[in-house]
matplotlib code that plots the C-alpha trace (Angstrom):
import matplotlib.pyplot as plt

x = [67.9, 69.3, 73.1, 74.9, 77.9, 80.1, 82.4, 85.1, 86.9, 90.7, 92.9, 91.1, 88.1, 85.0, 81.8, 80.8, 83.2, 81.3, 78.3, 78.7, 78.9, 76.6, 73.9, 75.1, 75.0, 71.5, 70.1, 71.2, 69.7, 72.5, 72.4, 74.8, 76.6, 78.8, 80.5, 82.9, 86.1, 86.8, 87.2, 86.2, 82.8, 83.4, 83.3, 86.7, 87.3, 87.6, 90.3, 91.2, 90.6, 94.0, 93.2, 93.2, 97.2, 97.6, 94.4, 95.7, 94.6, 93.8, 91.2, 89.9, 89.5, 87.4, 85.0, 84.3, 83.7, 81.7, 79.8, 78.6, 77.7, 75.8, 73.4, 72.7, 73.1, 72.0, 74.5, 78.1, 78.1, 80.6, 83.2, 84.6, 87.8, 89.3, 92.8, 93.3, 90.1, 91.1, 93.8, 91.1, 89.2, 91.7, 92.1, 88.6, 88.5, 91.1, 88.6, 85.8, 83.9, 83.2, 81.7, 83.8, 85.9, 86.3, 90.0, 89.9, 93.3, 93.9, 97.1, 99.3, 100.0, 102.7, 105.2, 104.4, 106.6, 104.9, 107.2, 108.1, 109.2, 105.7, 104.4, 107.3, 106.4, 102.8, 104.0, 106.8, 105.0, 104.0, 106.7, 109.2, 107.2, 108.8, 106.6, 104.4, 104.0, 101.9, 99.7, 97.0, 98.1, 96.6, 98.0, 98.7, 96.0, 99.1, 100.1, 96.6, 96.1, 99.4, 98.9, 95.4, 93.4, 95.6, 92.5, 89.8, 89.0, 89.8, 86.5, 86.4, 89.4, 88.7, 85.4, 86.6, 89.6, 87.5, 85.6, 88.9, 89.2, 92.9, 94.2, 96.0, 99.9, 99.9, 98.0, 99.8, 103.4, 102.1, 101.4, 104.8, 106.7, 105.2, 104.5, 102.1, 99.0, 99.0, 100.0, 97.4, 97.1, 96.3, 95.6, 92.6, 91.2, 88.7, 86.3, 86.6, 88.8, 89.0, 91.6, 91.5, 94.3, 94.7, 97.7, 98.2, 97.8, 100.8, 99.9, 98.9, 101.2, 99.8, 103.1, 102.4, 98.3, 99.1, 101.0, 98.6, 96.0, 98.8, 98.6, 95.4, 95.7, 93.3, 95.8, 95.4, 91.2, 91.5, 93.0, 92.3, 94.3, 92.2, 95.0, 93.3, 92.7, 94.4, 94.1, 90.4, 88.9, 85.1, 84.6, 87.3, 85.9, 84.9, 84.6, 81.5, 83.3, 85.5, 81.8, 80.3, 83.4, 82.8, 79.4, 79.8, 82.3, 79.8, 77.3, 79.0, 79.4, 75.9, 74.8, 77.8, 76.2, 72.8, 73.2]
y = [92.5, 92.3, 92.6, 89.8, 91.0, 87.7, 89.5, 87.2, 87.7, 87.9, 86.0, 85.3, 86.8, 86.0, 86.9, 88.9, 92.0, 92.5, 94.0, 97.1, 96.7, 94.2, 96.3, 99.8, 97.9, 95.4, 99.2, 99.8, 97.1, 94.3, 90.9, 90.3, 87.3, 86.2, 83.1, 82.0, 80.2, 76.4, 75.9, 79.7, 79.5, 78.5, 79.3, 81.9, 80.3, 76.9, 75.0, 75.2, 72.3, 70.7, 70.3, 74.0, 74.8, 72.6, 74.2, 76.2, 78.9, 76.2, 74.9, 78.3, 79.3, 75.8, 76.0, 79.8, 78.8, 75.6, 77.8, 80.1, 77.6, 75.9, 79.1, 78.9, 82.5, 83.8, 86.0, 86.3, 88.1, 91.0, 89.6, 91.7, 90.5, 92.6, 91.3, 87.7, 87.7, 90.2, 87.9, 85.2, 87.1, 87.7, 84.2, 83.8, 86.4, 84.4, 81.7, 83.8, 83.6, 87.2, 89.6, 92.7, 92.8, 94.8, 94.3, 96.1, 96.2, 93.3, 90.6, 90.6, 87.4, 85.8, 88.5, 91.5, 92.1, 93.4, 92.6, 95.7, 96.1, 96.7, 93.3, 91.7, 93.5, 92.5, 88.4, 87.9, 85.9, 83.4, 83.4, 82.5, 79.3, 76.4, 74.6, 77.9, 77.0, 73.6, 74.6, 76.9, 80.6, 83.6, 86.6, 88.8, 91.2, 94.2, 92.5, 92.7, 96.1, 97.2, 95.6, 96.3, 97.8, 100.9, 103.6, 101.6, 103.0, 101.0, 99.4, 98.4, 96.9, 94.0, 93.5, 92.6, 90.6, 88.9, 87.4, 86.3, 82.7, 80.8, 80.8, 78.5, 78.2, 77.2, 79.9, 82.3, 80.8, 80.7, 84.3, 85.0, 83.5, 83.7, 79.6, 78.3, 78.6, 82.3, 83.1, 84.7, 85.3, 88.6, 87.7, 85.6, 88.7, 89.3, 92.1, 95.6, 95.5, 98.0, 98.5, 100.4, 100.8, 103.0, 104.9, 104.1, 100.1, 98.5, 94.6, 95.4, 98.4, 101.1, 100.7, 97.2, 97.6, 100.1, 97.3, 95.0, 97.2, 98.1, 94.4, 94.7, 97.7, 100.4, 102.5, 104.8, 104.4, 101.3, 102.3, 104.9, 105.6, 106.9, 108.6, 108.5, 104.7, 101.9, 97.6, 97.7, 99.7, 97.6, 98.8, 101.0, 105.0, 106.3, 103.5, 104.3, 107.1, 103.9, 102.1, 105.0, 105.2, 101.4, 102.3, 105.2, 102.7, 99.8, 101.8, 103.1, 99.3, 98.5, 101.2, 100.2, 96.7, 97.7, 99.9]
z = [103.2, 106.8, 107.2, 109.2, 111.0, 113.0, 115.8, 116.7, 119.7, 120.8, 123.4, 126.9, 125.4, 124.8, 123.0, 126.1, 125.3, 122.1, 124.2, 123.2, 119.6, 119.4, 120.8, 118.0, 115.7, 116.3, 116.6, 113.1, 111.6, 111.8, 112.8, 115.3, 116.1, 118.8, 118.7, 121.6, 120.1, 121.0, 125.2, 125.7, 126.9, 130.2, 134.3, 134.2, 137.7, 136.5, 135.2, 131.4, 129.0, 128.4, 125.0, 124.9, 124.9, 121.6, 120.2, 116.7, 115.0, 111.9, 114.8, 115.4, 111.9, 110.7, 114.0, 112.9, 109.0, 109.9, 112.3, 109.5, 107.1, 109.7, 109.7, 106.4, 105.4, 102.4, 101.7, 102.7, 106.3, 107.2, 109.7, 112.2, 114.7, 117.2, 118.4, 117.9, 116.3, 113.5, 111.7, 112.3, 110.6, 107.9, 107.6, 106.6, 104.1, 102.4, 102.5, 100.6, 103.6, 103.8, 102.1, 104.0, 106.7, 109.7, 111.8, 114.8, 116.7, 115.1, 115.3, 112.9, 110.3, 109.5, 107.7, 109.4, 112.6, 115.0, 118.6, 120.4, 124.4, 125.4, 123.5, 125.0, 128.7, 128.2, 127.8, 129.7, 132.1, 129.7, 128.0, 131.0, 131.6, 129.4, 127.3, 126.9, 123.3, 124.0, 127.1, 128.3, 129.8, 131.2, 132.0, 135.5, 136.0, 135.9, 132.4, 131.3, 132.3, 131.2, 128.1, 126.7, 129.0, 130.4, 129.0, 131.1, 134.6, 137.4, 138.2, 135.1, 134.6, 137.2, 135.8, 132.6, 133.5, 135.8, 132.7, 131.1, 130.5, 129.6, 125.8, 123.6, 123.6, 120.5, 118.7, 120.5, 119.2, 115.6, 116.0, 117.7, 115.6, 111.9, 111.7, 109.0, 110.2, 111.0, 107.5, 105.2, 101.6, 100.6, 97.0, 98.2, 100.1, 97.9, 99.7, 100.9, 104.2, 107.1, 109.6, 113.1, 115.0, 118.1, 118.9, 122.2, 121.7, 123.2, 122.2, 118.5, 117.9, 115.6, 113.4, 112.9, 112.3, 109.6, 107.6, 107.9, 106.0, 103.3, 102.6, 101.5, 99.3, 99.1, 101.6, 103.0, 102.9, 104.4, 107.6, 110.3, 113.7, 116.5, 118.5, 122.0, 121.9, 123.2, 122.7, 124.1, 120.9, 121.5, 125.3, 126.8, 127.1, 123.3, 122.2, 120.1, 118.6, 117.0, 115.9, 114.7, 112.4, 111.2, 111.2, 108.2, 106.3, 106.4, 105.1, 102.0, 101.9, 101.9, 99.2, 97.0, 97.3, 96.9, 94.1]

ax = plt.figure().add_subplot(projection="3d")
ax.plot(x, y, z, "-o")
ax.set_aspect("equal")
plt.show()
């Protein structure tokens, strides 16, 4: 029985920066899907959706589960999220939508602090705009490199920032500052999880990543630290040393399943 695995993007992402993995993992027999979040898939050059800065994660979360029901899977797929995308993802593990998750670099819920001086570097210029919390942002390309994509060369660090599209306000205050909707119940996490962190990530720290995968027991063989990665674990240099890695853990998965 094919495998479904659904990679959810981070902030000012897209399904475009799955590439990469997308392709690994099609080659190992997965079925790979994509989905852009709500006002993502757009012209980067164009002007955001208003609707976008009061879009929550709540919003997020229900287009991602209706999305998966609508393909009327037979079994539960895996659910991977890098950034943003991993506490989505968390999110809907605590909806029983997945059968295993995957959390790469991923954002912390609510509970878990995870605000350092290079977090705080990497935002300032959205948070020095008032009334950041209730409209669309992006960030300076020197924030964005600084941020999450220090490890990637030069060449292409422009070519993906120029895909980069606007995020919510919202979702990024609920993440900020621990609100509702960005809070998860571990409880309800009912599958295997896996966490990756890299050591050199200055938006999701490593510190905070590791707490995020003693939430969901299983520590320490939930979690690995690859210690010459950064933010951009799903296409900055190595990074199929990070899939393969996934890759070994998902199959244990499978034969534990299948057996």
């Amino acid at each position: 029985m094919v495998q479904n695995i659904v990679m959810i993007h981070g902030m000012w992402g897209g399904g475009w920066y799955w590439e990469k993995y997308k392709n690994f993992f099609t080659e190992k027999g997965y079925k790979c899907h994509t989905p852009y979040l709500r006002y993502h898939n757009v012209d980067p050059q164009a002007e955001p959706d208003p609707r976008l800065g009061t879009t929550s994660l709540i919003h997020y979360a229900q287009d991602l589960e209706d999305d998966i029901k609508k393909k009327g899977l037979t079994t539960k797929p895996i659910i991977m999220g890098h950034s943003m995308g991993g506490l989505l993802a968390q999110i809907l593990g605590a909806r029983g939508m997945a059968s295993a998750l995957v959390l790469l670099t991923p954002a912390s819920p609510a509970g878990i602090f995870s605000l350092n001086l290079s977090v705080i570097k990497t935002f300032w210029p959205v948070l020095f705009k008032w009334g950041f919390w209730k409209k669309p942002h992006s960030l300076p390309f020197k924030n964005s490199v600084y941020g999450m994509m220090h490890l990637m060369s030069e060449n292409a660090q422009q070519k993906h920032y120029d895909q980069c599209v606007h995020e919510s306000g919202k979702a990024a205050t609920e993440i900020a500052f621990w609100q509702q909707a960005a809070r998860v119940d571990e409880s309800k996490v009912k599958c295997p999880v896996l966490v990756v962190a890299g050591k050199e990530d200055r938006i999701t720290p490593a510190p905070a990543v590791k707490k995020i995968a003693q939430k969901y027991g299983a520590f320490p063989d939930n979690y690995k630290c690859f210690d010459k990665h950064a933010h951009m674990v799903v296409c900055e240099p190595g990074w199929d040393d990070v899939a393969g890695f996934v890759g070994e853990w998902l199959n244990k998965f499978d034969k534990q399943n299948r057996y």
